[in-house]
PLY file of the C-alpha trace (Angstrom):
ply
format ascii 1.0
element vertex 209
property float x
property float y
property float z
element edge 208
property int vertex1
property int vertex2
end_header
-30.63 -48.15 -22.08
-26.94 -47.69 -23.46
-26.27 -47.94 -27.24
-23.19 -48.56 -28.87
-22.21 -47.33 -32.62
-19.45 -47.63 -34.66
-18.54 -46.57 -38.00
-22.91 -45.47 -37.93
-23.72 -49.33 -37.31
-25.22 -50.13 -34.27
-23.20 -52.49 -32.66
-24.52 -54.86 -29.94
-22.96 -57.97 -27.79
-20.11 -55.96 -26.55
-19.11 -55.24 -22.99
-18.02 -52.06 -22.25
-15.28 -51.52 -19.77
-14.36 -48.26 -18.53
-11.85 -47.22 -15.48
-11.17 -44.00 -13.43
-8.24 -43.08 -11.48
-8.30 -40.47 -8.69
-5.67 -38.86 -7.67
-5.91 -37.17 -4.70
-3.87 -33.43 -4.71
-2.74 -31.09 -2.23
-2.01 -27.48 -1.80
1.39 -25.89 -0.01
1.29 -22.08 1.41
4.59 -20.37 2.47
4.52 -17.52 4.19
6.75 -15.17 5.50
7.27 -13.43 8.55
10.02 -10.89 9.49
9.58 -9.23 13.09
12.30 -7.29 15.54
13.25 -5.09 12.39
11.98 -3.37 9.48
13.29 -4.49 6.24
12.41 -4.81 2.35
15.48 -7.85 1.44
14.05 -10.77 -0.45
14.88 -14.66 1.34
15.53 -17.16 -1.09
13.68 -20.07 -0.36
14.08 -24.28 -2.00
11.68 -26.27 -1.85
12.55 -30.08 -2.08
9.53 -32.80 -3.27
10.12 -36.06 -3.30
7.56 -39.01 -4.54
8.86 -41.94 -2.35
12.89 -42.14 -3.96
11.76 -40.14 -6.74
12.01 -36.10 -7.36
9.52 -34.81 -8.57
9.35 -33.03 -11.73
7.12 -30.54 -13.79
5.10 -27.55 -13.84
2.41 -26.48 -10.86
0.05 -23.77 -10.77
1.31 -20.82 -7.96
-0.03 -17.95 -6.45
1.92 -15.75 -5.42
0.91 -12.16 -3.49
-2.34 -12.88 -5.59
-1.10 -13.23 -8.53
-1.17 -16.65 -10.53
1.87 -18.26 -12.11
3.77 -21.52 -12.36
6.95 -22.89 -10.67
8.85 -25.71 -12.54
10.45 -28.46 -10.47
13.60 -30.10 -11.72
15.05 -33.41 -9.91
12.56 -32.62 -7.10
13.71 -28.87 -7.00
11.99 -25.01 -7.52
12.87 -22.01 -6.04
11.33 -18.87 -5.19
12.14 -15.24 -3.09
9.62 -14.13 -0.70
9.81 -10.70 1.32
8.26 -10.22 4.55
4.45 -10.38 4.99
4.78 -12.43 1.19
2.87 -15.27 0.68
3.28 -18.26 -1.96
0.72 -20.95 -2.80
1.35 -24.17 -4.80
-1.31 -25.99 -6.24
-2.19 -29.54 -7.39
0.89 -31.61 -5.75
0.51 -35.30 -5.17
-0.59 -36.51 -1.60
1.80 -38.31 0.43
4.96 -36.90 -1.19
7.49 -35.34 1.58
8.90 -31.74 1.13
11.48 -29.90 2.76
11.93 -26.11 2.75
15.21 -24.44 2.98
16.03 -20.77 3.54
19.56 -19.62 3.13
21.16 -16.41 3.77
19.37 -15.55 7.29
22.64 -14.83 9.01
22.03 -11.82 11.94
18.21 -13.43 12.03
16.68 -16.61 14.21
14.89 -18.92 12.23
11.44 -20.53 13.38
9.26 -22.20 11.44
5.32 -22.93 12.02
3.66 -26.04 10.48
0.08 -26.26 10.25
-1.41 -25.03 14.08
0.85 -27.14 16.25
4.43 -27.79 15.05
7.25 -25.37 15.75
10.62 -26.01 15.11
14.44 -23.67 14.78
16.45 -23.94 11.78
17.38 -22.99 8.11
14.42 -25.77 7.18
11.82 -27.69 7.56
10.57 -31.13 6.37
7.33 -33.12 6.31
4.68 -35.35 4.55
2.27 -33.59 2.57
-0.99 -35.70 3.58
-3.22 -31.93 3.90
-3.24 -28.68 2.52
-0.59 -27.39 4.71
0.48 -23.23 5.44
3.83 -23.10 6.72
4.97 -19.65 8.42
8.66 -19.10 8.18
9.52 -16.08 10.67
12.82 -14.24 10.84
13.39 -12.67 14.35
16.33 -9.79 13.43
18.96 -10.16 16.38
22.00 -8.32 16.62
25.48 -10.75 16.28
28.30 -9.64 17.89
31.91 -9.34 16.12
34.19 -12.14 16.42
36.66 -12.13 18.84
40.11 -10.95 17.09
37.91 -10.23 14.06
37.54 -6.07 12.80
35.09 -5.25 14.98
36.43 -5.81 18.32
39.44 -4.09 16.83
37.67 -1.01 16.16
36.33 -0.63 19.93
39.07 -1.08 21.26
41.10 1.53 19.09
38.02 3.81 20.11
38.01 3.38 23.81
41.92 4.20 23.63
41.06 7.09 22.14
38.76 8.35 23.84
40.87 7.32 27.10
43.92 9.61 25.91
41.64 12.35 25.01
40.47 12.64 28.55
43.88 12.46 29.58
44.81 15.38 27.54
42.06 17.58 28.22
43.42 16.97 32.00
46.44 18.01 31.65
45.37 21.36 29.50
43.36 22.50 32.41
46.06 21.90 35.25
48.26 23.44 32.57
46.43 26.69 32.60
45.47 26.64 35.64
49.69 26.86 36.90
50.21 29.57 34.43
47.40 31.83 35.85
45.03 31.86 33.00
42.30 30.56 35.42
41.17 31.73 38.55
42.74 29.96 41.57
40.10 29.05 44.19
40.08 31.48 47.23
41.12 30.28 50.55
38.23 30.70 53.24
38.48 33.57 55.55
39.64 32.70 59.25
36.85 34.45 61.79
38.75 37.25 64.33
38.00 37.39 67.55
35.62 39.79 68.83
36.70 43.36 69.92
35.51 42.67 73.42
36.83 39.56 74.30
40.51 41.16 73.71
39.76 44.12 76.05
38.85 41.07 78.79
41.81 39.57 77.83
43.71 42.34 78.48
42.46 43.56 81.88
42.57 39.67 83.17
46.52 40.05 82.84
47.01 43.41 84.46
48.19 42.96 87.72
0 1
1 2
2 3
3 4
4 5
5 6
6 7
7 8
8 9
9 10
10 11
11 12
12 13
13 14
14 15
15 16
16 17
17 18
18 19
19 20
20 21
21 22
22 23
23 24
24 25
25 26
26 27
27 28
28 29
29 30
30 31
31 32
32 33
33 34
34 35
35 36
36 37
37 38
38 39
39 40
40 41
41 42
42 43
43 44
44 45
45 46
46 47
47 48
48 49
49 50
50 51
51 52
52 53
53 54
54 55
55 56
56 57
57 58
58 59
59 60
60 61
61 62
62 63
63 64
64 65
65 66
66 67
67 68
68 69
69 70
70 71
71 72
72 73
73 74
74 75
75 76
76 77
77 78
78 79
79 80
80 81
81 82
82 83
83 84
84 85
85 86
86 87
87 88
88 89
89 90
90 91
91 92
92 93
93 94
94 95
95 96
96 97
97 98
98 99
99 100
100 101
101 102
102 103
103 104
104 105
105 106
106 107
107 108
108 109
109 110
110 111
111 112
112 113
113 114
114 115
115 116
116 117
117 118
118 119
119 120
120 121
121 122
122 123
123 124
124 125
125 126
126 127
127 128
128 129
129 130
130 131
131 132
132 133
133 134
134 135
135 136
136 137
137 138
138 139
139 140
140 141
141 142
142 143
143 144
144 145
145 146
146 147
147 148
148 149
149 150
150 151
151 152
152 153
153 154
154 155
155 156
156 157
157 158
158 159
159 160
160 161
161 162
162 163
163 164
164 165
165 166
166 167
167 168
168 169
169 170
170 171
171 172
172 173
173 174
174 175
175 176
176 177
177 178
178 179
179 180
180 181
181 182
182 183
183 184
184 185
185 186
186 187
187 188
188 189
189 190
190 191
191 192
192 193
193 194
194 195
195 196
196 197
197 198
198 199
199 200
200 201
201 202
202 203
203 204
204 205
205 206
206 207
207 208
């Protein structure tokens, strides 16, 4: 039985009408990978929500490397560094509103990305619909970019392989140098083999008449 007072009078022939709204709420992980090389940088990540055609906007619970914080999201936009093996969760955002990740300065590395346990894609980013607590891996594979052509570095191998081309030149000429002068040993000649004492004396007695 449900009683209704007001003001410490009972109060009675009233309907009561009470409504709930749930809102359902996700979670987003980021997580970073770096593998080929060892490094400590920090990426700088964005991360883009948008509620239909409208950013969204406020403060959300975090945790980052286990420790809690907030991020704040202004016209639809936070951002955050992460270092490899770093991890970044964000809590209590609205289902169904689409996010896109961005990573910028990840020139010399190749970008893939890991959505949930199926999607892969390449790139600087990555985009979905947030309709489950999704863990996105972003991993940096460290490659090795060669110089430009004309650019500095082609320049400096070059210069370098001259160098080291008239250097060998050089060091040939020294030695044949010496080598004229005397002031290393000239190779010997090989010795001729002479004829065996006998086979003269034959020789000889074959042309006396």
């Amino acid at each position: 039985m449900t009683r209704l007072w007001k003001n410490g009078t009972e109060v009675t022939g009233q309907t009561l009408q009470v409504s709930f709204t749930n809102t359902l709420l996700r979670n987003l992980t980021i997580q970073k990978r770096v593998v080929g090389i060892a490094t400590e940088e920090k990426f700088q990540f964005e991360l883009t929500l948008m509620d239909g055609n409208v950013p969204l906007s406020g403060s959300y619970k975090t945790l980052e490397n286990e420790t809690p914080g907030n991020v704040n999201f202004e016209n639809g936009k936070a951002s955050f560094q992460l270092g490899a093996d770093e991890t970044i969760t964000i809590y209590g955002l609205p289902y169904g509103v689409t996010w896109t990740v961005l990573e910028s300065g990840t020139a010399g590395y190749h970008v893939t990305w890991q959505i949930g346990d199926t999607t892969q894609k390449e790139g600087s980013s990555a985009s979905g619909t947030l309709n489950d607590n999704y863990i996105i891996v972003c991993t940096n594979q460290g490659t090795y970019e060669l110089p430009e052509t004309g650019g500095s570095g082609t320049t400096l191998y070059t210069w370098g392989g001259g160098l080291l081309l008239c250097g060998g030149a050089y060091l040939l000429y020294k030695h044949t140098k010496r080598r004229r002068e005397g002031f290393l040993p000239e190779c010997k000649q090989p010795i001729k083999a002479q004829p065996h004492a006998n086979t003269k004396k034959s020789e000889k007695k074959g042309t006396k008449q």
